[in-house]
C-alpha positions as CSV (number, residue, x, y, z in Angstrom):
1,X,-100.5,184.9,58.9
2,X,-102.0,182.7,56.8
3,X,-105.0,181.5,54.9
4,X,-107.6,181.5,57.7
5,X,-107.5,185.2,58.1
6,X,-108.3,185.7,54.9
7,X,-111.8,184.3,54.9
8,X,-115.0,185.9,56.3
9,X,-115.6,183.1,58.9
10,X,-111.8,184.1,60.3
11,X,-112.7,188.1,60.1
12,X,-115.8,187.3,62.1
13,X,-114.1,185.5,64.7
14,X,-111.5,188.0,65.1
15,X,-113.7,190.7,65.8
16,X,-115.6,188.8,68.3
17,X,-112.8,187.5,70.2
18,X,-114.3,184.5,71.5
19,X,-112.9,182.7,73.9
20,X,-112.4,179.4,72.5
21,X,-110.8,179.5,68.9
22,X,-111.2,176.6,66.9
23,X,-108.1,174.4,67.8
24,X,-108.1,173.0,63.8
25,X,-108.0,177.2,61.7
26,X,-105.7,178.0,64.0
27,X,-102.9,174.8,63.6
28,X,-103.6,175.9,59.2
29,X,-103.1,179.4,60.2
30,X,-99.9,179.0,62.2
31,X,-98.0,175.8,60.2
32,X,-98.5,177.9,57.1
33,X,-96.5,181.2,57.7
34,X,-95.5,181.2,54.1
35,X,-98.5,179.0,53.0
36,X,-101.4,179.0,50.6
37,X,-104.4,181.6,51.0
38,X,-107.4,182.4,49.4
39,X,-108.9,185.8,49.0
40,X,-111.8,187.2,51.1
41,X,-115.5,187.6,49.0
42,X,-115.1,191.8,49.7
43,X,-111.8,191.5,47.2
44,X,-114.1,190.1,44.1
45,X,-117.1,192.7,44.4
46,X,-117.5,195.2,41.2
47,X,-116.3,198.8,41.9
48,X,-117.1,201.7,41.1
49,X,-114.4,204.7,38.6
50,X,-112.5,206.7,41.4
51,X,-113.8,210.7,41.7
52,X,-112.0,212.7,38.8
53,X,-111.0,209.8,37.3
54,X,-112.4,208.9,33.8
55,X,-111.1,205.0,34.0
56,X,-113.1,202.8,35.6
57,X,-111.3,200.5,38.6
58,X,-109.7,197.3,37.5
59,X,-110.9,194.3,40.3
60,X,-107.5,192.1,39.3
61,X,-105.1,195.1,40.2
62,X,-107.5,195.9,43.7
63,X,-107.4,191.9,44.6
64,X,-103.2,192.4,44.7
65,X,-102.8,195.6,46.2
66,X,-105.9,195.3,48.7
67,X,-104.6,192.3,50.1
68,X,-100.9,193.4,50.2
69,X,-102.5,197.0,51.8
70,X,-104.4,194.4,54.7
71,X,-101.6,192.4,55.3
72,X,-98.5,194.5,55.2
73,X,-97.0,194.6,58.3
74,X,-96.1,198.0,59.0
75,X,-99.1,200.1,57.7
76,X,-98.3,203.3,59.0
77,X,-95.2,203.7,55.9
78,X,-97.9,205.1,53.7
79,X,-100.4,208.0,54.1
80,X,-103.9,208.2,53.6
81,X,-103.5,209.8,50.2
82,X,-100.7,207.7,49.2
83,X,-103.0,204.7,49.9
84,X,-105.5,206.0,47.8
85,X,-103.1,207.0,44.8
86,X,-102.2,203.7,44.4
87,X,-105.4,201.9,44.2
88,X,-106.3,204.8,41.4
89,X,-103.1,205.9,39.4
90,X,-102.8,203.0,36.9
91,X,-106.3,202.5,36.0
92,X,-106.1,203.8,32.4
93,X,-103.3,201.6,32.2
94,X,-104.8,198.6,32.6
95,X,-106.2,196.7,29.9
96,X,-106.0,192.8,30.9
97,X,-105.1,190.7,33.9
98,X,-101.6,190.8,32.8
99,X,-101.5,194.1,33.4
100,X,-102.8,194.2,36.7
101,X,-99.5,192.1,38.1
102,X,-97.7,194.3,36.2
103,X,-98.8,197.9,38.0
104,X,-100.0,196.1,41.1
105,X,-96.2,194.7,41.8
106,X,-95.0,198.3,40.9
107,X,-97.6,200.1,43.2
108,X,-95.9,197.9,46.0
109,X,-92.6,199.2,45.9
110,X,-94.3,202.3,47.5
111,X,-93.8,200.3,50.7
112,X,-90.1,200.3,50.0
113,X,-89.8,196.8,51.2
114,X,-87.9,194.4,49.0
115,X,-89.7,191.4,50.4
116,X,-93.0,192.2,49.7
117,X,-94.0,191.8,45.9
118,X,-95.8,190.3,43.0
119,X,-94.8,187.2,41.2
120,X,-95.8,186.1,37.7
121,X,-96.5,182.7,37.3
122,X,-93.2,181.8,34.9
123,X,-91.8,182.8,38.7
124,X,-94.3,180.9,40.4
125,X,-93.1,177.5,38.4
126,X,-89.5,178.3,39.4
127,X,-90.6,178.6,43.1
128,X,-91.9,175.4,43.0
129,X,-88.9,173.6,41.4
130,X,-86.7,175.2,44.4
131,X,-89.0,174.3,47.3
132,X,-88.4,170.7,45.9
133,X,-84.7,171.0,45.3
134,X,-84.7,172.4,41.0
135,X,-84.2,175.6,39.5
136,X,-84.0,175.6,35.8
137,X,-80.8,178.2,35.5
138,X,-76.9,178.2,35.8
139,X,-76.4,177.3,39.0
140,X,-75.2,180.4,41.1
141,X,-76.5,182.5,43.9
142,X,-76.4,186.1,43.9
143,X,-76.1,188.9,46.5
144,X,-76.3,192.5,46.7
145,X,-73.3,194.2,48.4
146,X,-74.3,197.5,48.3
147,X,-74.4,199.9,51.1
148,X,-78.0,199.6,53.1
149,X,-79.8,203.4,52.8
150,X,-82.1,204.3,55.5
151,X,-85.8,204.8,54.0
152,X,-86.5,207.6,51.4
153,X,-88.8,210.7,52.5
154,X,-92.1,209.4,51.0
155,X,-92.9,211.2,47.7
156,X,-96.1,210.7,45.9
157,X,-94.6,211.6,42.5
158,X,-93.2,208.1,40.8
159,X,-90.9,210.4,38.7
160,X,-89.2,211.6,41.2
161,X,-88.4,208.6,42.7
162,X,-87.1,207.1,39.1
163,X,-85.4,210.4,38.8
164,X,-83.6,209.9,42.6
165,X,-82.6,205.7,41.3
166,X,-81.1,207.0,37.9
167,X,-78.6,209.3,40.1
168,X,-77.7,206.4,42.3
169,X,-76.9,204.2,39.3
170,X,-75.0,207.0,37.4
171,X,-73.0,207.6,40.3
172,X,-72.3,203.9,41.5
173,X,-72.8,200.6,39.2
174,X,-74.9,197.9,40.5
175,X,-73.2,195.5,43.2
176,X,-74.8,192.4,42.7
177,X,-72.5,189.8,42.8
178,X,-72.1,185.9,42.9
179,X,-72.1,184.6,46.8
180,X,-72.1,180.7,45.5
181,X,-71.3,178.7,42.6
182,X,-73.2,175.4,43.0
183,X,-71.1,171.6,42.2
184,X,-71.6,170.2,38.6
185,X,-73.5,173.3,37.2
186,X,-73.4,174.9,33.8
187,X,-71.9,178.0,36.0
188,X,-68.9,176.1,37.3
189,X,-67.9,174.5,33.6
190,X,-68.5,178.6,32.9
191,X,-65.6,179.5,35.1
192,X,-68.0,181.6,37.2
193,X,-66.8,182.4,40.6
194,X,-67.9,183.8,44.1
195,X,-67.1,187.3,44.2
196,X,-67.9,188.0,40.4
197,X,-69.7,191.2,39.6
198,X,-73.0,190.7,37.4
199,X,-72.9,194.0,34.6
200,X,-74.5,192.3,31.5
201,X,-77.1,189.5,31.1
202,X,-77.6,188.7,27.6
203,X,-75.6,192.1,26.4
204,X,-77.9,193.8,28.6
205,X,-76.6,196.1,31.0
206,X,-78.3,195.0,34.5
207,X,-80.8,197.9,35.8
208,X,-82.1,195.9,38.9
209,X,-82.7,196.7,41.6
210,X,-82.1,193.2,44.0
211,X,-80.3,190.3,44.1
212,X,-83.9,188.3,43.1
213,X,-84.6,190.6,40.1
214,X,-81.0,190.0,38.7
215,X,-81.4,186.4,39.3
216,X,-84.7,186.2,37.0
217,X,-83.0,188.2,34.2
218,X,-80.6,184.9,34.6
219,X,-83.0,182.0,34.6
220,X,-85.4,180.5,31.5
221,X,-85.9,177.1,30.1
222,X,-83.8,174.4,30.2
223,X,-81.7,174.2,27.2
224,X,-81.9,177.6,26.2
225,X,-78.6,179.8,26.4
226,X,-78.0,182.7,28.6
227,X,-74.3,185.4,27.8
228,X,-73.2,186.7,31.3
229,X,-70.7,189.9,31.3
230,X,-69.3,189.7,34.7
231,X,-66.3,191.6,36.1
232,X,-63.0,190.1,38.2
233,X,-60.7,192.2,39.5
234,X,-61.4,195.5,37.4
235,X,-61.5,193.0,34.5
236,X,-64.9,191.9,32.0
237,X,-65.3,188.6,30.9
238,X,-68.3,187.5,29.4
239,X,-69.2,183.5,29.4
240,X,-72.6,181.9,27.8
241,X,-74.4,178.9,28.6
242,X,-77.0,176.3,28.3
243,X,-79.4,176.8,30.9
244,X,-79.8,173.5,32.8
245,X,-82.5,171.6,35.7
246,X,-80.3,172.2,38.7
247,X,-80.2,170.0,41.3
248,X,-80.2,171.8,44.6
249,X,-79.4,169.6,48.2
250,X,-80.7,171.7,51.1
251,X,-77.9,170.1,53.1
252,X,-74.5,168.6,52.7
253,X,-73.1,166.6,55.2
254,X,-69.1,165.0,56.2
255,X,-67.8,163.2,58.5
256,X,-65.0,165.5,60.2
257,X,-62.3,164.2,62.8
258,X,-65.2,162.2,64.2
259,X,-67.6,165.4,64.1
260,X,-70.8,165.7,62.1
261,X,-70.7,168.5,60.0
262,X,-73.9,169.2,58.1
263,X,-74.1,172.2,55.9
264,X,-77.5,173.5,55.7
265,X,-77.9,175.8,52.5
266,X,-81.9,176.6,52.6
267,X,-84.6,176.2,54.8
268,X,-86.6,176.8,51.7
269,X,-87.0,173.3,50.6
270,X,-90.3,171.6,52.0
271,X,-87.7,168.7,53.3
272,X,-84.8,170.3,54.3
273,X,-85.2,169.3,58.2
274,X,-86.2,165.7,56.3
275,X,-82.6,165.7,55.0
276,X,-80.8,167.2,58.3
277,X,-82.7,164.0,60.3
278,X,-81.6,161.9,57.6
279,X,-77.8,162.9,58.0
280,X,-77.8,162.3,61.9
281,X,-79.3,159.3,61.7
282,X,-77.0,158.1,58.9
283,X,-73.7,159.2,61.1
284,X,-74.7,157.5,64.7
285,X,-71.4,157.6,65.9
286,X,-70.9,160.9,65.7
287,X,-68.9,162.7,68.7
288,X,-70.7,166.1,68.5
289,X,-72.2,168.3,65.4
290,X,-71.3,171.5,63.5
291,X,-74.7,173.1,62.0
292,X,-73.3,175.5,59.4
293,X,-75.8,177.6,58.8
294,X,-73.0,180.0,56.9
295,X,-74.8,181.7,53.4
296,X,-77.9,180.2,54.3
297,X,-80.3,183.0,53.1
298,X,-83.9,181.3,55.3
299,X,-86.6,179.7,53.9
300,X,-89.5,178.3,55.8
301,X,-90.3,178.9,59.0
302,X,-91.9,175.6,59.9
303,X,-88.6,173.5,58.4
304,X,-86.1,176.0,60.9
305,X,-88.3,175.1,63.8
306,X,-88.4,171.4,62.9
307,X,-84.4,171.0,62.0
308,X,-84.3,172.7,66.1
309,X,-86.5,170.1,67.3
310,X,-83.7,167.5,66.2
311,X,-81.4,168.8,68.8
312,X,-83.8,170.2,71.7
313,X,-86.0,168.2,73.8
314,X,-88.0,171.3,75.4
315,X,-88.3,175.1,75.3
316,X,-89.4,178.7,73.6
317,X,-88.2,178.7,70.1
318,X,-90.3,181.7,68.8
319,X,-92.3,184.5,69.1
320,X,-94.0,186.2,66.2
321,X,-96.1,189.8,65.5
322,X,-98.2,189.7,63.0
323,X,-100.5,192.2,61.3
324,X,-104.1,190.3,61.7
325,X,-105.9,190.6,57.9
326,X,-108.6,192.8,59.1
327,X,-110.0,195.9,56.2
328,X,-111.4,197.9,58.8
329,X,-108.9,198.1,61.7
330,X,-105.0,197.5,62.1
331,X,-104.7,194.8,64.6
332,X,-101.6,192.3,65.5
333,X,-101.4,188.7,66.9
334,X,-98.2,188.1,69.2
335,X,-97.9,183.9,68.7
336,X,-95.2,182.0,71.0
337,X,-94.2,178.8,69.8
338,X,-92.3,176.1,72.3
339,X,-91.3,173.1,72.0
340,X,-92.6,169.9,74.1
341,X,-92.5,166.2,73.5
342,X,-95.6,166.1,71.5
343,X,-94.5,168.9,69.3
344,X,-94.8,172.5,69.2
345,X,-97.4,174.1,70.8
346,X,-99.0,177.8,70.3
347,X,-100.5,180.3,72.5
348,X,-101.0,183.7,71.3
349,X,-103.2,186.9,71.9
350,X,-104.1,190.0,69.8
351,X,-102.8,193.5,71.1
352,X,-106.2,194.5,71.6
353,X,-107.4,192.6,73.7
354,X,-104.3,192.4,76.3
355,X,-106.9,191.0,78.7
356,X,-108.2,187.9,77.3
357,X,-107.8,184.4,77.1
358,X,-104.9,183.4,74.8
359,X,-105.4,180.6,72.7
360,X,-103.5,178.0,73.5
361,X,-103.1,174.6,71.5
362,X,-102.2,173.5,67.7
363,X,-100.1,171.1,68.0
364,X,-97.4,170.7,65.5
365,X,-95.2,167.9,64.2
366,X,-91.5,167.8,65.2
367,X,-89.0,165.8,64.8
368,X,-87.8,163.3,67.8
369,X,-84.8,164.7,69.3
370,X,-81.7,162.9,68.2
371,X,-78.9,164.9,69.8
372,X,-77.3,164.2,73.0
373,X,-73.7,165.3,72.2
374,X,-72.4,169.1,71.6
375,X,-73.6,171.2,69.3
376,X,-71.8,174.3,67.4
377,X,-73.6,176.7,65.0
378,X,-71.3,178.5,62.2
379,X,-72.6,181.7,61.3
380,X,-71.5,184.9,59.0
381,X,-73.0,188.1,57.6
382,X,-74.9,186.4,55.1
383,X,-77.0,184.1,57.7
384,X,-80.5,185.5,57.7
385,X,-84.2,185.1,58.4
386,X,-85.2,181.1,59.3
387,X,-81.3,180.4,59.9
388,X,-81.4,183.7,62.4
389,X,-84.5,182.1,64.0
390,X,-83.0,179.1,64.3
391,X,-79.8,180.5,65.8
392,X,-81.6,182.2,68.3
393,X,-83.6,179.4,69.5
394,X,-80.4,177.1,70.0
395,X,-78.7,179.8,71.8
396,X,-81.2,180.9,73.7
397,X,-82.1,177.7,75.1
398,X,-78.0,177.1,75.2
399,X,-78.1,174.0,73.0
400,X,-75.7,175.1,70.9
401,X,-72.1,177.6,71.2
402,X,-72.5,180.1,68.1
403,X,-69.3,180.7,66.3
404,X,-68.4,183.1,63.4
405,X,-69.7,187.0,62.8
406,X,-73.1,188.7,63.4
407,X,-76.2,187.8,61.5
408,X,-77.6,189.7,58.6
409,X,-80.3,191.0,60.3
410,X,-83.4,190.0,59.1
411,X,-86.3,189.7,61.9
412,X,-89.4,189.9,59.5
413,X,-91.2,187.0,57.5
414,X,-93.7,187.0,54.5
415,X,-96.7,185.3,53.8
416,X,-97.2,184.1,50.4
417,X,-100.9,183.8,48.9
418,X,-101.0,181.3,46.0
419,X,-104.9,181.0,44.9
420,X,-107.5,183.0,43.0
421,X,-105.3,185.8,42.0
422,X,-104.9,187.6,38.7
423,X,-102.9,185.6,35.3
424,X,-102.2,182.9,38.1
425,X,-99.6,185.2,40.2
426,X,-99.0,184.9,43.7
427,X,-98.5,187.7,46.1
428,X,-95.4,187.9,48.9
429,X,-96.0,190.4,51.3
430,X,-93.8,190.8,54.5
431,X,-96.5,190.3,56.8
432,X,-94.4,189.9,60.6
433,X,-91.4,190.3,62.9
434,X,-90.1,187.4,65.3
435,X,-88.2,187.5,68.3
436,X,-85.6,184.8,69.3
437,X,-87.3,183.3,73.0
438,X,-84.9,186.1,74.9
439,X,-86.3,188.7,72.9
440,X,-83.4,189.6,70.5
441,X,-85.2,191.2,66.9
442,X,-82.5,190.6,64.1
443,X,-83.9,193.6,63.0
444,X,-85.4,194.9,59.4
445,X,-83.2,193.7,56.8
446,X,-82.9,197.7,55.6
447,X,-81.7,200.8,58.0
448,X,-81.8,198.2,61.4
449,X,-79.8,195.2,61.0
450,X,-78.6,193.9,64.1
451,X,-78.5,190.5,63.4
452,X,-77.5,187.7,66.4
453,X,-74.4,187.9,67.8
454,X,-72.4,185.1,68.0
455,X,-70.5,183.5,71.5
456,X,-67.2,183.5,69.6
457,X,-66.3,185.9,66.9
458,X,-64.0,184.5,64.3
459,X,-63.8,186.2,61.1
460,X,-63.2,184.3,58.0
461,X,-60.8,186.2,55.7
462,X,-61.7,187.3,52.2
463,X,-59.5,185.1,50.2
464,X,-60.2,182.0,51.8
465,X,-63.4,179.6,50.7
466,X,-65.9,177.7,53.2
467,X,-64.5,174.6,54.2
468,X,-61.3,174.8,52.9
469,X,-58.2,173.7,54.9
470,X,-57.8,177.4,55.8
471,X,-61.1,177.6,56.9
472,X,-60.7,179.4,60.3
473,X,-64.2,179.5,61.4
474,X,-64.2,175.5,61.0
475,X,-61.3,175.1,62.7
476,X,-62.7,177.2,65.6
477,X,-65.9,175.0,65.7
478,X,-63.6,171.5,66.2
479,X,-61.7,172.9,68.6
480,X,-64.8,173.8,70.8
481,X,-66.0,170.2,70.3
482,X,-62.6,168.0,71.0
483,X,-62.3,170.8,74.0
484,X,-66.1,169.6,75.2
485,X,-65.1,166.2,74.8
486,X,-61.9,165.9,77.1
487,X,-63.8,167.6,79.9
């Protein structure tokens, strides 16, 4: 869950099960779902050549894919054998640390979960710039529109699987698209728009398989220039430009017909509920509020939970399952998170031991609740992970009326571990599933997306932008709020 599971004093605790767990790990372990973490001793000890194999182990690639293996939420995707085939296979191909991220991030994709991966540190830079609000690129964000396959048949044989991905792509291109030009970017001035089909990046055909390794083909250093082919309506056009320091505002807000309307793009800034308080208290005559979490993709858990706190005073907002970083057994933690005037407290227990005393404590900041007027949530296809969470909580705890389509169906989170690995690269690994305080799971992101459904379906057609006069779902969200306040 986070970095106190990943130390020896934490694995000792665990498997005792005391009673009493100190109130202090467990706040770092549960504010810090996507937080720093160090690795345990076990992952730095020497080891020994695999049987039959005349390369000896590398330690860098075992520290990425152990702790991936110990973490992963859903262990039982890979066998025995396949477990022991990826700690082995790429040991003659592994000649520095570099190398280990390399075969390490490729070994995960055995897991066949797109969330859980290894990223270099020219990545780990860019992260930073976005959780502060800058990403050194064009200025667009991508999406894949292609139709969601249920999982493969596992297959040990990595050339098969290559084999089974060239088919796909000879039959049908890639579908990774632009879902959002940003204001005042070098992507705009490009004539880039929504909709637009990514085939080329620098003359390159794209040969990606997501939406995130598109978007790092795309980004580089500021200044530098970057040739897009992208197709329009069955038509190419290719556009080049200068690669710019983006200014990114986790939330946009307007004054509308006396109504607050605040546009929350990310949860993956480390102030976005910061800038969502800011916005209420900068509009104190507001009549009611739109939160239009539309195209917002998630972000941090912690920042969701806090932008909710702004508008409840009391209540569940969350449950969590995680996998409990334990090498010799496969153990989860079920974690409920409710809101009270303090903050937002914990109690959680592990699955085996159904019996005992939860723990129950960690206090964590919130923000003062500012609302006392109605609330409306705008929501589409493209809502997912922290903005599902923070759907659910709202409309669970009917705070809020939800308008638009079903969620995109994403009900498991990642843990990120940022120190002491190999060539300075961090490791993402999907690491739990939440529940909304009713019990609704958005689902995997992959074969089982339910998503959250919303209290009024309104469907915004194709052709017409977000926030436009035409905007239906909008218009549907000040209409609940005038109808609220002549009652």
């Amino acid at each position: 869950m986070a970095d106190s599971y990943l130390d020896s004093q934490k694995r000792d605790a665990h498997q005792a099960r005391p009673e009493q767990v100190e109130a202090q790990e467990k706040k770092r372990a549960a504010e810090n779902l996507y937080a720093d973490a160090d690795l345990s001793a076990s992952a730095n000890q020497p080891v020994k050549p695999q049987d039959g194999n005349s390369c000896p182990s590398s330690v860098p690639y075992l520290k990425l894919v152990n702790r991936a293996l110990e973490n992963f939420y859903d262990p039982s995707r890979l066998t025995a054998t396949q477990v022991q085939e990826i700690k082995s296979k790429y040991n003659c191909s592994i000649k520095s640390d570099a190398d280990a991220v390399k075969y390490a991030d490729e070994a995960l994709k055995t897991l066949q979960d797109d969330y859980t991966d290894v990223i270099t540190k020219p990545e780990t830079v860019e992260i930073l710039r976005s959780e502060n609000g800058e990403i050194s690129g064009i200025g667009i964000e991508l999406k894949d529109n292609s139709p969601k396959k249920g999982p493969a048949a596992p297959t040990d044989k990595a050339a098969d699987k290559a084999a089974d991905r060239a088919v796909d792509k000879a039959v049908e291109p890639n579908q990774i698209v632009i879902n959002k030009v940003v204001e005042n970017s070098p992507a705009l001035a490009g004539g880039l728009k929504a909709g637009d089909r990514i085939v080329k990046v620098d003359n390159e055909p794209i040969d990606t398989e997501t939406a995130t390794d598109t978007a790092k083909l795309i980004r580089g250093e500021v200044g530098t220039k970057v040739k897009l082919t992208v197709e329009r309506q069955g038509k190419e056009e290719v556009v080049e430009m200068t690669r710019a320091l983006i200014d990114f505002p986790a939330v946009k807000s307007e004054m509308r017909d006396g109504y607050l309307h605040l546009s929350v793009q990310t949860f993956g800034q480390s102030d976005t509920s910061d800038e969502v308080k800011a916005a209420i208290q900068g509009h104190p005559d507001a009549k009611g509020y739109i939160l239009d979490l539309r195209n917002n993709p998630g972000g941090f858990v912690m920042e969701a939970l806090k932008t909710g706190s702004l508008f409840m005073t009391k209540g569940e907002m969350l449950r969590t399952r995680t996998r409990a970083a334990d090498p010799d057994a496969v153990d989860f933690e079920t974690t409920n998170y409710t809101l009270n005037d303090k903050g937002i407290q914990l109690s959680s227990k592990y699955d085996s031991d159904p019996q005992g005393k939860p723990f129950e404590g960690a206090l964590m900041q919130r923000h003062p609740d500012l609302v006392d007027k109605p609330v409306v949530i705008l929501v589409n296809e493209n809502s997912a992970s922290a903005s599902e969470l923070l759907t659910g909580a709202m409309k669970d705890n009917k705070e809020a009326y939800v308008i638009g389509n079903q969620t995109y169906g994403k009900g498991i989170g990642q843990i990120t571990f940022r120190n002491g690995l190999p060539d300075g690269s961090w490791l993402k690994v999907t690491n739990f599933q939440y529940f909304t305080p009713n019990g609704t799971w958005p689902g995997d992101a992959h074969n089982r997306k339910y998503g959250i459904a919303p209290d009024l379906k309104v469907t915004l057609p194709k052709d017409v932008q977000m926030n436009s006069p035409e905007d239906i779902q909008l218009k549907a969200a000040l209409d609940y709020l005038k109808s609220k306040e002549t009652k």
